[in-house]
C-alpha positions in Angstrom: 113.5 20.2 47.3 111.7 17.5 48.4 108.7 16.0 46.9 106.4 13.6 48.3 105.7 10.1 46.4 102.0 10.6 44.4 99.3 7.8 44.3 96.5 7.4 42.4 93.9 9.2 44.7 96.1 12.5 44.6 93.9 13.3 41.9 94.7 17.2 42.6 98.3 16.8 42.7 98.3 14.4 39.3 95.7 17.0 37.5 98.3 19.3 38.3 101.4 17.3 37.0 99.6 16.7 33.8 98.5 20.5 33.3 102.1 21.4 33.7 103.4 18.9 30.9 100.4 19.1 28.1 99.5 23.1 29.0 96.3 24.2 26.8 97.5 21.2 24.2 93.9 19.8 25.4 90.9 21.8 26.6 88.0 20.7 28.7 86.4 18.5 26.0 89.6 17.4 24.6 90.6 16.0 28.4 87.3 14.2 28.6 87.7 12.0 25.2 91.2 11.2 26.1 91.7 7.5 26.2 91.8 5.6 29.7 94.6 3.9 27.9 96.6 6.8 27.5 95.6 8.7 30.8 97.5 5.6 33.0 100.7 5.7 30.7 101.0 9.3 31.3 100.2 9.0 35.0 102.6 6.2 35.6 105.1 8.3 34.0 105.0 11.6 36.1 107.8 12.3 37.8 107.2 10.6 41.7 104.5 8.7 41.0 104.5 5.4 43.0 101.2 3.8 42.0 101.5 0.6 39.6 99.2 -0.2 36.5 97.1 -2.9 38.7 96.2 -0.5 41.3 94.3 2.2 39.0 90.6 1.5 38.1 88.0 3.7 36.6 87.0 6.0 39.5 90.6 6.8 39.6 90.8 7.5 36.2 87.5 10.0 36.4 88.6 12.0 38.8 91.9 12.3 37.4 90.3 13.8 34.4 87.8 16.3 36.2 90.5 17.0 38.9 92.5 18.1 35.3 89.6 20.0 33.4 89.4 22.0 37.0 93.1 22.8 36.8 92.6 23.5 33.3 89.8 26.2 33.9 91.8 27.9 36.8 94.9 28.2 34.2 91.9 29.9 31.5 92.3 33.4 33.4 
């Protein structure tokens, strides 16, 4: 099956890659004090992600981390 390349502003599409490796290893407030750091190794490291380290900035990284406390909630059910 085919999967399209993912950039930094598929924030949905990332939340959901991340959800899908770490689970419920971090919660809401867990997600939020995760390290900017850490958040672009992961990102760079899911699987069709074409986006390079220069291109991500700070509003990238944001809403990668609410896009992933909102994917995180809808798992909570």
């Amino acid at each position: 099956m085919y999967e399209p390349p993912i950039h930094w502003n598929d924030y949905e599409d990332i939340a959901l890659k991340l959800y899908e490796k770490f689970g419920d290893d971090f919660t809401e407030s867990k997600i939020y004090r995760i390290r900017f750091t850490d958040l672009i190794e992961w990102v760079l490291a899911l699987p069709h992600f074409e986006g390079t380290r220069e291109q991500s900035n700070e509003g990238h990284l944001e809403m990668i981390q609410s896009s992933w406390v909102y994917e995180w909630r809808d798992n909570q059910n």
